[in-house]
DSSP file (Angstrom, degrees, kcal/mol; ACC not computed):
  #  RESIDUE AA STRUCTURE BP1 BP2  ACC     N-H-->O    O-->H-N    N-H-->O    O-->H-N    TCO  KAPPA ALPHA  PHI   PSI    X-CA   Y-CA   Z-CA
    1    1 A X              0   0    0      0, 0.0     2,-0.0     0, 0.0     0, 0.0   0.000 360.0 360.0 360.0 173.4  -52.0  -16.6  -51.8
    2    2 A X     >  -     0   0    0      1,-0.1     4,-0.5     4,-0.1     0, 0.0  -0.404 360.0-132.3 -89.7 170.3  -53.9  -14.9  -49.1
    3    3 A X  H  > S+     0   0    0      2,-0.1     4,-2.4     3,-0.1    -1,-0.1   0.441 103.5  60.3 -69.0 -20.1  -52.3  -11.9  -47.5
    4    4 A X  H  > S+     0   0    0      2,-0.2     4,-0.7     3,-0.1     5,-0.1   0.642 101.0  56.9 -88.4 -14.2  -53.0  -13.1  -43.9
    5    5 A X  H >> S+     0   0    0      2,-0.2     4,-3.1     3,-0.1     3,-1.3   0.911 104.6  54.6 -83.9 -43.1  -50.9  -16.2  -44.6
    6    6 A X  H >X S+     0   0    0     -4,-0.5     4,-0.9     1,-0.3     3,-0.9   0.839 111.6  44.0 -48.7 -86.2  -48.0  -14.0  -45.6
    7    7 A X  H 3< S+     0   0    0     -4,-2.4     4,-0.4     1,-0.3    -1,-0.3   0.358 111.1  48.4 -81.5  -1.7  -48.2  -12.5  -42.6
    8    8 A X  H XX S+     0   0    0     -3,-1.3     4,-3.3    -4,-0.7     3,-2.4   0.919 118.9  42.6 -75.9 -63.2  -48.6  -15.4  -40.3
    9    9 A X  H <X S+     0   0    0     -4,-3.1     4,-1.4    -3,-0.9    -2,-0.2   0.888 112.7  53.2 -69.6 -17.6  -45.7  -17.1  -42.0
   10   10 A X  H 3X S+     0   0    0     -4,-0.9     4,-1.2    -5,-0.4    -1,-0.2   0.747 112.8  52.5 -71.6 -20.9  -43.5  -13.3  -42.0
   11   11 A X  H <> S+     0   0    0     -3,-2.4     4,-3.3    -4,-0.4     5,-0.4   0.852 106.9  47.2 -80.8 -50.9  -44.5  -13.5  -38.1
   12   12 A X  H  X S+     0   0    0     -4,-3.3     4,-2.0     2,-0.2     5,-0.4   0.962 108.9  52.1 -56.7 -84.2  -43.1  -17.0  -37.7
   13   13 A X  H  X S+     0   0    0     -4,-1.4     4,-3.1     1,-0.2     5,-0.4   0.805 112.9  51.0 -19.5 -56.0  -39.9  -16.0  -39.5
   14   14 A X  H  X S+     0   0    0     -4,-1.2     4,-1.1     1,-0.2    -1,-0.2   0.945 112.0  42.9 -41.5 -65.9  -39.6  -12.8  -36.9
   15   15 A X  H  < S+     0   0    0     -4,-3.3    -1,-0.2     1,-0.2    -2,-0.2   0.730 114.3  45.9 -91.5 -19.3  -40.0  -14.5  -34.0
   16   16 A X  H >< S+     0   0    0     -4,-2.0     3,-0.9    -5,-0.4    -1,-0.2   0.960 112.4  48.6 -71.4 -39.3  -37.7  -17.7  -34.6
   17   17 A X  H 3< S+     0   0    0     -4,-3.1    -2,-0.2    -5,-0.4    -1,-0.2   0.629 112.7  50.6 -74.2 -15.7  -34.7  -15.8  -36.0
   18   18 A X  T 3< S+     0   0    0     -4,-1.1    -1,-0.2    -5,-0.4    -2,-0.1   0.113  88.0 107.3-110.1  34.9  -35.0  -13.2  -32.7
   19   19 A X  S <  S-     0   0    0     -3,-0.9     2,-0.4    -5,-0.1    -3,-0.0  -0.411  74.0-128.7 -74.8 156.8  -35.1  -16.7  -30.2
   20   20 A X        -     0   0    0     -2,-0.1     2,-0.5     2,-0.0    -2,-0.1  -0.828  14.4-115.9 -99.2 172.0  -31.6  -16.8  -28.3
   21   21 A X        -     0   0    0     -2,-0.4     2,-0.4     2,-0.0     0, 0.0  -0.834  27.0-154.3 -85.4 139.1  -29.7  -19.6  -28.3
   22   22 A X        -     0   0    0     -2,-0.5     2,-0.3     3,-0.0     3,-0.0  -0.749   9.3-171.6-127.4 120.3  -28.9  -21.4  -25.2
   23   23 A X        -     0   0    0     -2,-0.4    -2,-0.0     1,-0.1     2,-0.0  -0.625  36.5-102.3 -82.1 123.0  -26.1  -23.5  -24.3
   24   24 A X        -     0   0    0     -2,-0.3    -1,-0.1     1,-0.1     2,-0.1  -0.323  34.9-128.7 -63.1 141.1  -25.9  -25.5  -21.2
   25   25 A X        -     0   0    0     -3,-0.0     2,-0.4     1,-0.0    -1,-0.1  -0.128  18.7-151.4 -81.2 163.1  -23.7  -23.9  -18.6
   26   26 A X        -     0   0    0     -2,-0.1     2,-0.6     0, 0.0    -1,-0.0  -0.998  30.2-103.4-144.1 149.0  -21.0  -26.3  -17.2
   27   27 A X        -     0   0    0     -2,-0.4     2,-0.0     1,-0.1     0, 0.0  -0.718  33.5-135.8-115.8 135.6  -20.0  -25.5  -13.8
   28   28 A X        -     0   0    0     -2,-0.6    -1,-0.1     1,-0.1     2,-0.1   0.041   5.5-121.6 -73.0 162.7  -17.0  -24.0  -13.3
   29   29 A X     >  -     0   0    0      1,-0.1     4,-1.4    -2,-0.0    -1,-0.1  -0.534  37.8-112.0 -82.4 160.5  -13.8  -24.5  -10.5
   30   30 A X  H  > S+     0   0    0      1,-0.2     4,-1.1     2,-0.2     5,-0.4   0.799 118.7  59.5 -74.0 -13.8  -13.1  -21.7   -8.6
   31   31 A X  H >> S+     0   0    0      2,-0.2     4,-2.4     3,-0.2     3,-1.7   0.966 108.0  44.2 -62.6 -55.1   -9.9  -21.3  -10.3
   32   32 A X  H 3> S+     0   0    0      1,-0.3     4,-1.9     2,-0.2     3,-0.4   0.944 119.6  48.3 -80.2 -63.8  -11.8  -20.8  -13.6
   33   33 A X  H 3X S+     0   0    0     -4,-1.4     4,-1.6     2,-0.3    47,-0.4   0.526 108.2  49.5   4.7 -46.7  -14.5  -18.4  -11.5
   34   34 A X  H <X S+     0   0    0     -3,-1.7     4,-2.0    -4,-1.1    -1,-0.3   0.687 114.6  46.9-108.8 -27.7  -11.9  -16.3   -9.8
   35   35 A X  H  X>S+     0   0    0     -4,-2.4     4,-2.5    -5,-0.4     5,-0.5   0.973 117.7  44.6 -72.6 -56.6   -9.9  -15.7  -13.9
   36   36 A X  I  X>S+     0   0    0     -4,-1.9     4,-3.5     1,-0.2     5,-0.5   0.964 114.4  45.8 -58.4 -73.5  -13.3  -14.9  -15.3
   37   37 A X  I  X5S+     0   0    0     -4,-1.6     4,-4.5     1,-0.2     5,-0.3   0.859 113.0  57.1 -28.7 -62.8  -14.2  -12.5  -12.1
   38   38 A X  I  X>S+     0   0    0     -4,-2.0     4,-1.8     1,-0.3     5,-0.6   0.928 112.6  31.5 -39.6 -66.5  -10.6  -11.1  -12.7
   39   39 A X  I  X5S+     0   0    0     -4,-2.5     4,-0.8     1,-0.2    -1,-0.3   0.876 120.1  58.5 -87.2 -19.7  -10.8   -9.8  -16.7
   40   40 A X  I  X<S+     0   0    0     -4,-3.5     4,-3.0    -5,-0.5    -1,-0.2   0.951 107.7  41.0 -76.1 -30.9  -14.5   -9.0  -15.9
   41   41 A X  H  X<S+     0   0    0     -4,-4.5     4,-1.9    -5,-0.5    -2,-0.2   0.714 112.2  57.4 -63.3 -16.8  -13.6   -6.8  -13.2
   42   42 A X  H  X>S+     0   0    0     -4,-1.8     4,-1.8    -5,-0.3     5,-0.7   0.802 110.9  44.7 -59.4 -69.2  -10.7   -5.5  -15.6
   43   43 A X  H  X<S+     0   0    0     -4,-0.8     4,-4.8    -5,-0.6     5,-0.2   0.972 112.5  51.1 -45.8 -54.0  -13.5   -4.6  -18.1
   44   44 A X  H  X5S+     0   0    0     -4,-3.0     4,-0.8    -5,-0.2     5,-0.5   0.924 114.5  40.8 -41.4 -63.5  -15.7   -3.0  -15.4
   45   45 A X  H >X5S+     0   0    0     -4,-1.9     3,-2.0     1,-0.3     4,-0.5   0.900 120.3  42.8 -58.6 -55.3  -12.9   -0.6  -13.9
   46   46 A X  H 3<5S+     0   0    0     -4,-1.8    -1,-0.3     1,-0.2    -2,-0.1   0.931 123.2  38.3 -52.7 -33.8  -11.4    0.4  -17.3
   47   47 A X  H 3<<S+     0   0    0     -4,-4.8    -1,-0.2    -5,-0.7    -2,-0.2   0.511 136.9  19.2 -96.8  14.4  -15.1    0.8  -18.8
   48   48 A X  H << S-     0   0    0     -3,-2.0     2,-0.3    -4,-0.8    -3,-0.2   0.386 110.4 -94.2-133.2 -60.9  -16.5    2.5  -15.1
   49   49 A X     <  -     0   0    0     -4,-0.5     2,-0.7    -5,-0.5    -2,-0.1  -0.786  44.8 -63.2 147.3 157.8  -13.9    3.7  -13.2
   50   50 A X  S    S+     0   0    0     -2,-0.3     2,-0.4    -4,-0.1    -5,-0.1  -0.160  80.2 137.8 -41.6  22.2  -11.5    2.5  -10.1
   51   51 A X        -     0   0    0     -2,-0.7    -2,-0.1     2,-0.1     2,-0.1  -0.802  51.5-152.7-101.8 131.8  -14.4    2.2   -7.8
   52   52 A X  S    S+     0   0    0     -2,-0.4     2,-0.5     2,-0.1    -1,-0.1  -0.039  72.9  90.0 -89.6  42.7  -14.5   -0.6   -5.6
   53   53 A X  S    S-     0   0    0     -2,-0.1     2,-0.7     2,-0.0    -2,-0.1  -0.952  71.3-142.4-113.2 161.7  -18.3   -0.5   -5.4
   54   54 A X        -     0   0    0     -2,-0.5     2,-0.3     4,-0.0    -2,-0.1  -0.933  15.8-149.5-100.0 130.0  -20.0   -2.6   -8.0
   55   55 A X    >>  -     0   0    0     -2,-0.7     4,-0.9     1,-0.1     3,-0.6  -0.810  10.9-134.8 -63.8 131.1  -23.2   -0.9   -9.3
   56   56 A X  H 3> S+     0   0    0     -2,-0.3     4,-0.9     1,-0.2     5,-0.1   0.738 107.2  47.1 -60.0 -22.7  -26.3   -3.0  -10.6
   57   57 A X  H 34 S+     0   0    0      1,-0.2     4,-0.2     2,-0.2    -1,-0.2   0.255 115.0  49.9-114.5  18.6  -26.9   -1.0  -13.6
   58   58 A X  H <> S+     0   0    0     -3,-0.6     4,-2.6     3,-0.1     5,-0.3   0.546 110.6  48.8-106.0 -35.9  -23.1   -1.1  -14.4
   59   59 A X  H  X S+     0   0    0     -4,-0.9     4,-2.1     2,-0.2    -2,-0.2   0.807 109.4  49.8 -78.6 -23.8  -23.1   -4.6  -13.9
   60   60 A X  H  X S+     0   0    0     -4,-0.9     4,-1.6    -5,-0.2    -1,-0.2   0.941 115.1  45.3 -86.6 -34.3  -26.4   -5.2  -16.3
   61   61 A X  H  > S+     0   0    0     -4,-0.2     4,-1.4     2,-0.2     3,-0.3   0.984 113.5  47.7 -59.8 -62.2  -24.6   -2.9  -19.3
   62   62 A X  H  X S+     0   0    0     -4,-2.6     4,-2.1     1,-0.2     5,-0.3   0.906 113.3  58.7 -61.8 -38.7  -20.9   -5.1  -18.6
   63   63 A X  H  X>S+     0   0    0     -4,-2.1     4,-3.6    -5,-0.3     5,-0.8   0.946 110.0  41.2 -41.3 -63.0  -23.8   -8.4  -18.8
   64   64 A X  H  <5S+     0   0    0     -4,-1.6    -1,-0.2    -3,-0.3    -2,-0.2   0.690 112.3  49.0 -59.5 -28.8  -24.7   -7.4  -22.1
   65   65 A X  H  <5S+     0   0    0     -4,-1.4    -1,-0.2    -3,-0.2    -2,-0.2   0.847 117.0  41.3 -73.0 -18.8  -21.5   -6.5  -23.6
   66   66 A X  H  <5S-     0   0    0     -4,-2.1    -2,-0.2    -3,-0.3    -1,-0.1   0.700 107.7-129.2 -99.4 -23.2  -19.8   -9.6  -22.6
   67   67 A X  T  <5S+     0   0    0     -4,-3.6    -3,-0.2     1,-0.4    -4,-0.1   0.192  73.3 116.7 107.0 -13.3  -23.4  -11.7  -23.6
   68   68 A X  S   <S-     0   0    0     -5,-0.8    -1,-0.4    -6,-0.2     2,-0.2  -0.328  70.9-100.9 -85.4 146.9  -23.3  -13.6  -20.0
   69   69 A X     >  -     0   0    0      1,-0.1     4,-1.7    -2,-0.1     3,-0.4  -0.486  28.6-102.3 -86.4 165.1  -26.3  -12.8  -17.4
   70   70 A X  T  4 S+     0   0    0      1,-0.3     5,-0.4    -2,-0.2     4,-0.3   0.925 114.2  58.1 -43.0 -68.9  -26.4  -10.5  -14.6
   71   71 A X  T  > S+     0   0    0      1,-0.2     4,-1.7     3,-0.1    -1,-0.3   0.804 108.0  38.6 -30.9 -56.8  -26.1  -13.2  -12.2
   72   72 A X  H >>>S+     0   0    0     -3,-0.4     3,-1.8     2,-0.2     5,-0.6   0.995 109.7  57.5 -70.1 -51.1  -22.9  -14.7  -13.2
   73   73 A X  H 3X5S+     0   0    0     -4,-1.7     4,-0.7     1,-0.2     3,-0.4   0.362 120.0  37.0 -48.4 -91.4  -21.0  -11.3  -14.1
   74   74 A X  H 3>5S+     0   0    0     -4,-0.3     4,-3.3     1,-0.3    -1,-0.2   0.418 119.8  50.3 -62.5 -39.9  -22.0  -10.2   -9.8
   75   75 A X  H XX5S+     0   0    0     -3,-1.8     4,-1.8    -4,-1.7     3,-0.7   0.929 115.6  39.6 -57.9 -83.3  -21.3  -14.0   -8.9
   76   76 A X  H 3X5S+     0   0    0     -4,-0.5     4,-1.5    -3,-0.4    -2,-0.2   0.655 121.8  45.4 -36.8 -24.3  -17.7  -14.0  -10.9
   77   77 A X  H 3X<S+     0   0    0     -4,-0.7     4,-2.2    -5,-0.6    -1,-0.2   0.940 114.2  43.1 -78.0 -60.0  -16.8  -10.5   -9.6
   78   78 A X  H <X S+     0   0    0     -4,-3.3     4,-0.9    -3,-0.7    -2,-0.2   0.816 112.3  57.9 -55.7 -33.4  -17.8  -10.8   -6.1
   79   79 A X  H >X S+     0   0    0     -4,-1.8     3,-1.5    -5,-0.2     4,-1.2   0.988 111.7  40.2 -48.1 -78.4  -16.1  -14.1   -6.3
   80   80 A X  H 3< S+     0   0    0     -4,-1.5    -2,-0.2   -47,-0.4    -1,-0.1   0.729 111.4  55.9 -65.7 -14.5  -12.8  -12.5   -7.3
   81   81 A X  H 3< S+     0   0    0     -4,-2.2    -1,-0.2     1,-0.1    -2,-0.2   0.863 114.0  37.9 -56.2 -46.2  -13.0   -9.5   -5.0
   82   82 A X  H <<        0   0    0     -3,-1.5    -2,-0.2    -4,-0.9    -1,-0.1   0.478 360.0 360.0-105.3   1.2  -13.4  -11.5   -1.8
   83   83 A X     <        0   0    0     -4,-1.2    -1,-0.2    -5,-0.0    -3,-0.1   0.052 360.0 360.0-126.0 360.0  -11.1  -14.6   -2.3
């Protein structure tokens, strides 16, 4: 077999297995919104510190560990801050 087909098909393999999955989002109550804000603001402070300003580049590390996108952790946080 050729060598350029190996690598076509070694390319294919890469790039499908490092796709993400995505699952449609189902929109939440605010009750479920303001518990999620709650133990992600839990996570921040323990894994940042007591400070009641939220930093973006705190909030984009807490995104990643928790696998959720920037937007919602800020949404759900801010959510549970101000209510």
């Amino acid at each position: 077999m050729n060598t350029a087909i190996h690598q076509v098909r070694n390319n294919v393999r890469r790039t499908t297995s490092a796709r993400p999955v995505c699952y449609p989002v189902r929109p939440q109550t605010e009750k479920e919104l303001f518990s999620v804000g709650r133990s992600l603001w839990y996570r921040y402070t323990t894994s940042f510190g007591p400070c009641r300003e939220v930093h973006h580049h705190h909030v984009q590390q807490l995104a990643h560990l928790v696998g959720k996108s920037v937007g919602y952790v800020e949404h759900a946080i801010n959510h549970y801050l101000t209510h």
